[in-house]
NUTIRO-612402 format. One line per field, with one value per residue (C-alpha): residue in three letters; x, y, z. Coordinates in pm, 1 decimal, always signed. Layout:
! NUTIRO-612402
residu <- c(ALA:...)
east <- c(X:...)
north <- c(Y:...)
up <- c(Z:...)
This chain:
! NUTIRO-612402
residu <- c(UNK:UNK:UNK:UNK:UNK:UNK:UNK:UNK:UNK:UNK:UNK:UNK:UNK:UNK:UNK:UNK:UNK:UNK:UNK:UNK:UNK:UNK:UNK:UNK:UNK:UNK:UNK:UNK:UNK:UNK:UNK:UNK:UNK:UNK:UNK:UNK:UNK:UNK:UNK:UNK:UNK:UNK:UNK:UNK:UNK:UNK:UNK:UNK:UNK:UNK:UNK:UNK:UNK:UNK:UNK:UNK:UNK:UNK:UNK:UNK:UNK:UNK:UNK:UNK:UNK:UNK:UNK:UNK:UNK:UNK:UNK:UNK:UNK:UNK:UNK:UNK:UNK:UNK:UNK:UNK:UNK:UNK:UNK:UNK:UNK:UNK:UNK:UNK:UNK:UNK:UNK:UNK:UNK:UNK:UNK:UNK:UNK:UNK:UNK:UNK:UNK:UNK:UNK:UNK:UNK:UNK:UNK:UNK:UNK:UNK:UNK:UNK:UNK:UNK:UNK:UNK:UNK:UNK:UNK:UNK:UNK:UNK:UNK:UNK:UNK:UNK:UNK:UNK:UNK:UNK:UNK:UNK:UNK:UNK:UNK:UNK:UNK:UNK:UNK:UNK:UNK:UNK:UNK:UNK:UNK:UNK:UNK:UNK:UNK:UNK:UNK:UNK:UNK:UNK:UNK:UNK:UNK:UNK:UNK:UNK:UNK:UNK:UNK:UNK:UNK:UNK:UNK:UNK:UNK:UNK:UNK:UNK:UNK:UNK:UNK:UNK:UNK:UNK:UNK:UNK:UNK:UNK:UNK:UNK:UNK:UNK:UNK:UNK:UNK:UNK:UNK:UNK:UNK:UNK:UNK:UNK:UNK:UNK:UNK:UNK:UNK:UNK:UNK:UNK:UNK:UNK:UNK:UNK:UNK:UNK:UNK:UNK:UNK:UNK:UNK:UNK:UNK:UNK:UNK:UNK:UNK:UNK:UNK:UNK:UNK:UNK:UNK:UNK:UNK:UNK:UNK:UNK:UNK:UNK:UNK:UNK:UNK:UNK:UNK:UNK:UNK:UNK:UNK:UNK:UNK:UNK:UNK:UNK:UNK:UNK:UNK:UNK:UNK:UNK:UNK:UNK:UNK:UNK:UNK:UNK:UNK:UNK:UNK:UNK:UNK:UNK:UNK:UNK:UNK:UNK:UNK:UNK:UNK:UNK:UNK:UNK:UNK:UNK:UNK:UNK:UNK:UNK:UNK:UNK:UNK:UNK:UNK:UNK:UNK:UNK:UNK:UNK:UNK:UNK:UNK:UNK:UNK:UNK:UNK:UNK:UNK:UNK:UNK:UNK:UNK:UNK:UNK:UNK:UNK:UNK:UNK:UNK:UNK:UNK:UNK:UNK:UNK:UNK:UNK:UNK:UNK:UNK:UNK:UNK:UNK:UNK:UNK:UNK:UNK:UNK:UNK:UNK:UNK:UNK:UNK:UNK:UNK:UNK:UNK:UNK:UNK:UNK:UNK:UNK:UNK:UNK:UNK:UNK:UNK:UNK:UNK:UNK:UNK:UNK:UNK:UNK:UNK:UNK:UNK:UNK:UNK:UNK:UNK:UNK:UNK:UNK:UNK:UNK:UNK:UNK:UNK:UNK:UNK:UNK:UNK:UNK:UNK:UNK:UNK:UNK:UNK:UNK:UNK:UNK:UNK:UNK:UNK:UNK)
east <- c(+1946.9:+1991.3:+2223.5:+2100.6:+2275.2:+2493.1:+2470.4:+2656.5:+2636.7:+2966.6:+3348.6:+3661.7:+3816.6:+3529.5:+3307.0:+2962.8:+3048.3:+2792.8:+2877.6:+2768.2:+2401.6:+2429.7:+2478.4:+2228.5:+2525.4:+2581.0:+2508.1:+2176.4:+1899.4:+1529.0:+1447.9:+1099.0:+1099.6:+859.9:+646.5:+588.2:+568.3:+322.3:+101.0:+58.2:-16.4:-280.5:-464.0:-341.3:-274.5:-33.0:+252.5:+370.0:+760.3:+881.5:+968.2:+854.0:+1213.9:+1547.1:+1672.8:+1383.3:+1474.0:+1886.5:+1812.6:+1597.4:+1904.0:+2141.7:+1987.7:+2027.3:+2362.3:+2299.5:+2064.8:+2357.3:+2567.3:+2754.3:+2985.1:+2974.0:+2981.6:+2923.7:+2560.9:+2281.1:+1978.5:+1711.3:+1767.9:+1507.1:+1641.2:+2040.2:+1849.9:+1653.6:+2008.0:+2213.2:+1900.1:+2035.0:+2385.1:+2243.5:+2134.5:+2449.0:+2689.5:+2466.4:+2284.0:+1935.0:+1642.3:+1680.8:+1348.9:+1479.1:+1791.3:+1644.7:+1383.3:+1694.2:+1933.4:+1662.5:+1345.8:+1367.0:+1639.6:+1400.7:+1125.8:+961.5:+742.5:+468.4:+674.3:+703.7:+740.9:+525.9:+183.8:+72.9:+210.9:+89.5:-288.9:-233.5:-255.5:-580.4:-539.6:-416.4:-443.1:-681.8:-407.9:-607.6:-472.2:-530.5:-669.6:-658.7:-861.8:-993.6:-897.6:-1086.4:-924.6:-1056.6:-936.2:-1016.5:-931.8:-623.0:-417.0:+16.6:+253.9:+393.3:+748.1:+1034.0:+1211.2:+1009.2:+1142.4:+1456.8:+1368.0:+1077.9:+880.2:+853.2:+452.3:+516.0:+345.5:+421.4:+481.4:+746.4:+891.9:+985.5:+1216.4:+1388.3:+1434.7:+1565.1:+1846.9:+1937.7:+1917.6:+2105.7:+2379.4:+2321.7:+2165.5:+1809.3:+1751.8:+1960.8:+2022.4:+2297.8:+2254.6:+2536.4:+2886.5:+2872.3:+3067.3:+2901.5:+2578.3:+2747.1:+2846.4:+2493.4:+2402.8:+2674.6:+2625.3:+2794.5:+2681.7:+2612.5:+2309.2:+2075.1:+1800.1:+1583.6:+1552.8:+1214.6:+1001.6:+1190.4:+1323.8:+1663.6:+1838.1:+2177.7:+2403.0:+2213.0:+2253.7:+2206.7:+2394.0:+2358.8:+1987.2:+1932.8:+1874.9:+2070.9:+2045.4:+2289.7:+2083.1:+1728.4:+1696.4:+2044.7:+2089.2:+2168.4:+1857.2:+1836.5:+1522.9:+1390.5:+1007.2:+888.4:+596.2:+491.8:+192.4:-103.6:+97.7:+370.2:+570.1:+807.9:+1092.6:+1343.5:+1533.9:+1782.3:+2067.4:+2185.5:+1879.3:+1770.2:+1421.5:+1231.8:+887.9:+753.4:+459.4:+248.9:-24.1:-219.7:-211.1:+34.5:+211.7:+198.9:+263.5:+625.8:+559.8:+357.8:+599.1:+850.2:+664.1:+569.9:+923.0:+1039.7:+715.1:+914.7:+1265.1:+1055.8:+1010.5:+741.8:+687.4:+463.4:+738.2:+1031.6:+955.9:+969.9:+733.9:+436.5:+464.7:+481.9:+102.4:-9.8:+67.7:-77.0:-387.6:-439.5:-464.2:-684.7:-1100.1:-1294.4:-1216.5:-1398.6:-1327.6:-1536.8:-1889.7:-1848.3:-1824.5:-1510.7:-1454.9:-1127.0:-1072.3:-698.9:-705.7:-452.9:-313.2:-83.2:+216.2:+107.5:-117.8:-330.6:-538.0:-860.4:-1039.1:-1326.3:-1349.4:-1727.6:-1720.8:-1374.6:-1151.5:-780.9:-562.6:-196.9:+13.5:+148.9:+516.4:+680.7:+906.3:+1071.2:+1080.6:+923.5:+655.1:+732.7:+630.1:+344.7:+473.3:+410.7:+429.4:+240.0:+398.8:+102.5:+321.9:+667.6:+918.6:+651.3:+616.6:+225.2:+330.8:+13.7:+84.0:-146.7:-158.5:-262.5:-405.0:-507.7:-689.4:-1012.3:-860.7:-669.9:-657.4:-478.9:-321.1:-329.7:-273.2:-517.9:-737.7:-787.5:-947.0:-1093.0:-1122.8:-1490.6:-1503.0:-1217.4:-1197.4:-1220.1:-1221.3:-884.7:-749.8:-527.7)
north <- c(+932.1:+1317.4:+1558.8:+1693.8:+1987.8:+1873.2:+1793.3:+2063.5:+2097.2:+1986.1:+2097.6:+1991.9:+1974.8:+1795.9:+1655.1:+1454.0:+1090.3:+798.7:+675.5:+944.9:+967.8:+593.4:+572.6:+950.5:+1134.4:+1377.1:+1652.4:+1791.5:+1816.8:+1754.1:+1981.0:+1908.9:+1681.9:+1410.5:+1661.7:+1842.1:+1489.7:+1324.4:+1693.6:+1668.1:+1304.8:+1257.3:+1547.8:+1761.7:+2107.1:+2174.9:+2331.0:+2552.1:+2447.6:+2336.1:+1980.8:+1816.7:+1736.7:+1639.0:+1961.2:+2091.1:+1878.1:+1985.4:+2355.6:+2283.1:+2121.8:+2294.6:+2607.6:+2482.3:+2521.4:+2738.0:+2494.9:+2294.3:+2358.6:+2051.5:+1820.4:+1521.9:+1280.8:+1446.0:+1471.2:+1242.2:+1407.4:+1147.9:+1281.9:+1104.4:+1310.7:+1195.7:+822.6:+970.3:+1108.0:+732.0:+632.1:+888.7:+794.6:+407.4:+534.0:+722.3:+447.5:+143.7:+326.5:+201.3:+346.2:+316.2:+91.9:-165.9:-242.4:-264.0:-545.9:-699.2:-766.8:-789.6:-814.9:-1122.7:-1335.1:-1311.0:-1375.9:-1079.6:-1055.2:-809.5:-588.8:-286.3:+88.4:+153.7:+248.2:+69.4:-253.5:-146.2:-133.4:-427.0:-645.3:-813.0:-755.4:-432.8:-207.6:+145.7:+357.2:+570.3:+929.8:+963.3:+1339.9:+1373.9:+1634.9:+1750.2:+1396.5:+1209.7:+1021.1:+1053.1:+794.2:+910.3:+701.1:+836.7:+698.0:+627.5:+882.3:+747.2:+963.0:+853.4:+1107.9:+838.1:+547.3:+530.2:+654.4:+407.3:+381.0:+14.1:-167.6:-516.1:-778.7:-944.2:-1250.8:-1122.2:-884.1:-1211.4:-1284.0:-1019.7:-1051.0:-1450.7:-1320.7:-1054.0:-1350.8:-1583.8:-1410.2:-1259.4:-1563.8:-1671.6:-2030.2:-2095.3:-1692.5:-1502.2:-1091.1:-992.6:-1117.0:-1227.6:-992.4:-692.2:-831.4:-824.2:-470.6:-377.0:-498.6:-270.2:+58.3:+338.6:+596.2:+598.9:+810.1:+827.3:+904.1:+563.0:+544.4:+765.0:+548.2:+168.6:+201.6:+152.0:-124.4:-58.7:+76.7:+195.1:+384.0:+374.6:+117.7:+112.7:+163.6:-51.3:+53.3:-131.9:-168.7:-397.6:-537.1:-631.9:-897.2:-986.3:-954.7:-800.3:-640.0:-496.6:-291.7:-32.1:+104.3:+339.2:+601.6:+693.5:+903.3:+689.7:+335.6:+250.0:-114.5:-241.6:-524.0:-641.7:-958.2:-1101.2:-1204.2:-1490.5:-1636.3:-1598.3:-1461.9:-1202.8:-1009.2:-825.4:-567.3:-375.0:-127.1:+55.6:+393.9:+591.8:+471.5:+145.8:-0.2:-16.2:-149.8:-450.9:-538.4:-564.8:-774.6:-999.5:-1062.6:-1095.6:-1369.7:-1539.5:-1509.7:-1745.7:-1401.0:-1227.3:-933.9:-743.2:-875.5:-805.0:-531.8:-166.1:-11.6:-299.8:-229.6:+136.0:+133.1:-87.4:+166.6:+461.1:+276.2:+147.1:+546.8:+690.4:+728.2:+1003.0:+1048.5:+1273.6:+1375.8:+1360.1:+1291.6:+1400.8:+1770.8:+1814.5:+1578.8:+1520.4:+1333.3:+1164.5:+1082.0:+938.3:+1163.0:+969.3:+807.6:+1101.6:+1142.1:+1443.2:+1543.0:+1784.3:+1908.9:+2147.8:+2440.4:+2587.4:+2715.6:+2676.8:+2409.1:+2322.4:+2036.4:+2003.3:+1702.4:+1471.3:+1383.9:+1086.3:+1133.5:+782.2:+703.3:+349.7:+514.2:+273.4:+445.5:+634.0:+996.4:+1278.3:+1657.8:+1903.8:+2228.2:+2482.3:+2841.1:+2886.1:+2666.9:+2586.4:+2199.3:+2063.2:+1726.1:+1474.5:+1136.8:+785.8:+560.3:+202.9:-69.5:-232.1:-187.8:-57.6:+98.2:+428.9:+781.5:+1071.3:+1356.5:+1721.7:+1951.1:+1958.2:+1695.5:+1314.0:+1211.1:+831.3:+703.0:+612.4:+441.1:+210.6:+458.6:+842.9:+904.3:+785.9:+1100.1:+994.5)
up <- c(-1505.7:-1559.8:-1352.5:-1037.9:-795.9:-575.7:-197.1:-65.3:+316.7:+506.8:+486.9:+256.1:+623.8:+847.9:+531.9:+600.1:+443.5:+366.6:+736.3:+900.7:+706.6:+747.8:+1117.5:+1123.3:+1256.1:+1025.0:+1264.6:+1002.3:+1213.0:+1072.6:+764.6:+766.6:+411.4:+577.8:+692.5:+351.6:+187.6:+445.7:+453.4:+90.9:-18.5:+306.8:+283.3:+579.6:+585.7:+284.8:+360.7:+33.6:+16.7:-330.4:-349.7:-633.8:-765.1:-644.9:-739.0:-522.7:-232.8:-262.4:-283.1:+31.8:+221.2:+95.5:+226.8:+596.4:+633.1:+935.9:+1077.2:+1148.0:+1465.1:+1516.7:+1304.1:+1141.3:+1410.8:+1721.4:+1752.8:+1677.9:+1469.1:+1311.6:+955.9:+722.5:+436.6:+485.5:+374.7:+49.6:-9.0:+27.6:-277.8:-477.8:-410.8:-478.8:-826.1:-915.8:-829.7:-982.2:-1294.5:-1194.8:-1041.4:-658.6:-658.7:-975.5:-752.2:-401.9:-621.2:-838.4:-500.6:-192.0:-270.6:-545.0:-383.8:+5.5:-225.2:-106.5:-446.4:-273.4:-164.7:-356.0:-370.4:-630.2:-616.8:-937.0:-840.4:-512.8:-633.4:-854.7:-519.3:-438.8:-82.8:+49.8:+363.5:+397.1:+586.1:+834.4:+911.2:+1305.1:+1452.6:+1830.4:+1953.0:+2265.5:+2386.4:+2124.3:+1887.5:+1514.4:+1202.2:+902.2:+540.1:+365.8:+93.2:+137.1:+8.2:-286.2:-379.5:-449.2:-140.0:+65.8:-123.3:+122.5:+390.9:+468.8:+176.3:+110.9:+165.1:+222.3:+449.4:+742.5:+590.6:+373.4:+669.4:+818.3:+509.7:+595.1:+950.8:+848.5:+619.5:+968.9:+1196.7:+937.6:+865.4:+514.2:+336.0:+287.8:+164.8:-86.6:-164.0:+1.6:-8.0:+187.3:+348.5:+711.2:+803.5:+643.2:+818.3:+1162.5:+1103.3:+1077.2:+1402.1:+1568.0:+1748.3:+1515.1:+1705.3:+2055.5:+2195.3:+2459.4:+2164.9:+2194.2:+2547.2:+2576.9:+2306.8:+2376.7:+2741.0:+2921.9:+2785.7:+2855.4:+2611.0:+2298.4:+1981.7:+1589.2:+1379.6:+950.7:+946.5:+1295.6:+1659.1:+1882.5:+2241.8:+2444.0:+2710.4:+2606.8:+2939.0:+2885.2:+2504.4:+2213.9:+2092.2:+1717.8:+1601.1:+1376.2:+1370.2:+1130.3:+1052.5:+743.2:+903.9:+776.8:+815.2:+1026.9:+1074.4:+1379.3:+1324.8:+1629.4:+1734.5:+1937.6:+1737.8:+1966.2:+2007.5:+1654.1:+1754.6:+1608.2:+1587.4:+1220.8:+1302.7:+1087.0:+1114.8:+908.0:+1140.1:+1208.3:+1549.3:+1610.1:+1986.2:+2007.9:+2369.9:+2266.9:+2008.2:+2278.9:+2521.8:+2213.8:+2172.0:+2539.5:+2539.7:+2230.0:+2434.4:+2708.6:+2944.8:+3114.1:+3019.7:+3273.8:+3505.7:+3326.9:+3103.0:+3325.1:+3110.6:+3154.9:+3472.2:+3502.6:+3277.3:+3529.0:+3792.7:+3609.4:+3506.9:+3845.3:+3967.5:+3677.3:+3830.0:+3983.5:+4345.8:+4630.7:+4999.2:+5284.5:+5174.5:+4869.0:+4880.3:+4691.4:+4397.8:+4157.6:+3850.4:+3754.5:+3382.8:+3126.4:+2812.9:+2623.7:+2934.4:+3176.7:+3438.0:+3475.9:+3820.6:+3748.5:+4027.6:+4026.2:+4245.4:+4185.5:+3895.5:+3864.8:+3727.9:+3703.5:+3528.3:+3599.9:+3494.2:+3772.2:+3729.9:+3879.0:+4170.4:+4078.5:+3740.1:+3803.5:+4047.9:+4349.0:+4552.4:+4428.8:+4457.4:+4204.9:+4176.3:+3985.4:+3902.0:+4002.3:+3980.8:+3847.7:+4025.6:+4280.7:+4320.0:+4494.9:+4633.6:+4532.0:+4703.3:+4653.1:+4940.6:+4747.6:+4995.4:+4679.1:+4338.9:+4466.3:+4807.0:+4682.4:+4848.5:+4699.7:+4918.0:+4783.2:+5027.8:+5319.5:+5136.2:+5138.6:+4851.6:+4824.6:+4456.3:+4430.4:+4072.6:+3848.8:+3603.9:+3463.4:+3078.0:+2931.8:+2672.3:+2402.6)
């Protein structure tokens, strides 16, 4: 296996231990590893940082120490790095390449037999993905044909192609307790662990929702009221291919997602599995029903006969109101008074701490006016372009 430097970063007094990269709470924010990785194997702009090696990548961290300003444990940062660093520790403590044991004690007793982290056993399959890199510019979105980034730093992390099929092994032998079949790969016990919160934070909430209590367990997200239950998920991003797993523990229902882009719909994957738990989700699901809202605005809209005309148009979750003033124009984002838009009240920041009140008054989906100032505007058509 070869010596390597040594992680370094931490205290003899306060020092970072395998539960706090575990649980990502060992106060190390994001060093910017992914980035160089996913920049150099899909053809973006190369960044020129040294990290070919594992010596490579602990002179890189160990060179952050004042990067950090928190402790172990007191601070959630997403640390993709602290998880290439538990591989290492893998290989150090078992004598086997990170990949060989992953196969030996998960992959061959779920049967997971296409799943792999090698590129050559990769390319071997008759039936693979094209990852697609995604460019948004302009508000147009471009794919363009990449290739995955095959390192071991990503091994850990996230690096591991599989297929949905086989993503449901593993989801079985989380919902079952450790075993699969007739193979067991962990205690009961140890399993239930996993599904715990280590680490409270507020950190999910923007990209899953409010679902009561939530943090990061051993590798899991966990959020403790999904429409009344448990809910345990991950998602991950490798750039050019991304892949979403959740389920409900006490219901023993679960949803495997995979895309061959970058970001794949965490929303959708969540309303797939409320459908599962016997739910609906543009009823029950917030965020359904906020997209419904902020679709339902989005067209070109004009005052009195015409002679002033606006355009409200989606970027991503936000709304955006353009208007044209002869020859000139302005675009301001319009942010939610409520944060489930009941009742249809935004503000645009138009000078520095100056808020422009913009009101819709719906009478239904083809009767809108928006309010801006001294003008009434009437929405004339269902929609305006739609920027990603």
């Amino acid at each position: 296996m070869g010596e390597h430097i040594l992680f370094k970063l931490g205290s003899d007094e306060n020092p970072i231990r395998i539960h706090h990269l575990l649980s990502m709470s060992s106060g190390i924010p994001n060093l910017g590893v992914a980035e160089l990785l996913i920049s150099k194997f899909t053809g973006d702009e190369e960044m020129w940082v040294p990290m070919s090696s594992m010596d490579d990548l602990f002179l890189h961290v160990n060179g952050a120490g004042n990067e950090i300003s928190v402790g172990p444990g007191e601070r959630m940062f997403y640390f993709n790095t602290g998880y290439t660093l538990l591989g290492e520790i893998v290989e150090r403590v078992s004598g086997k390449p990170y990949e060989k044991f992953i196969k030996e004690k998960i992959l061959e007793p779920l049967k997971m037999s296409r799943s792999t982290f090698l590129e050559e056993d990769y390319e071997r399959d008759p039936d693979i993905m094209t990852a697609y890199r995604t460019e948004r510019r302009d508000g147009k979105v471009k794919v363009t044909p990449s290739r995955h980034p095959f390192h071991t730093f990503v091994y850990a992390p996230g690096g591991l192609l599989s297929s949905v099929d086989e993503l449901t092994h593993y989801l079985l032998v989380n919902m079952n307790g450790g075993a699969f079949e007739d193979a067991r790969v962990l205690d009961t016990s140890l399993m239930e662990e996993l599904h715990k919160i280590q680490f409270e934070t507020d950190y999910f909430r923007f990209n899953m929702g409010d679902y009561g209590r939530m943090g990061y367990s051993y590798g899991w997200m966990v959020a403790e009221d999904f429409l009344g239950h448990k809910l345990v998920t991950h998602g991950g991003s490798t750039g050019v291919s991304s892949a979403g797993l959740m389920f409900v523990p006490d219901l023993k229902v679960g949803v495997a997602a995979a895309c061959n882009v970058g970001n794949g719909p965490t929303l959708i994957y969540l309303g797939a599995l409320a459908f599962l738990m016997g739910r609906d989700p543009e009823k029950e699901l917030p965020d359904f029903e906020i997209n419904k809202k902020l679709d339902m605005l989005v067209g070109m809209y004009t005052i009195y006969k015409g002679i002033h005309k606006a355009s409200v148009v989606k970027k991503g979750a936000m709304l955006y109101v353009e208007i044209k003033y002869g020859s000139n124009e302005i675009s301001y984002p319009l942010i939610p008074e409520t944060d489930k838009i009941d009742d249809f009240r935004f503000y645009a920041i138009v000078a520095p701490g100056k808020k422009q009140p913009v009101e819709f008054k719906v009478e239904s989906q083809d009767r809108i006016d928006m309010y801006i100032e001294r003008n009434r505007f009437h929405k004339i058509t269902g929609r305006a372009p739609t920027s990603s």
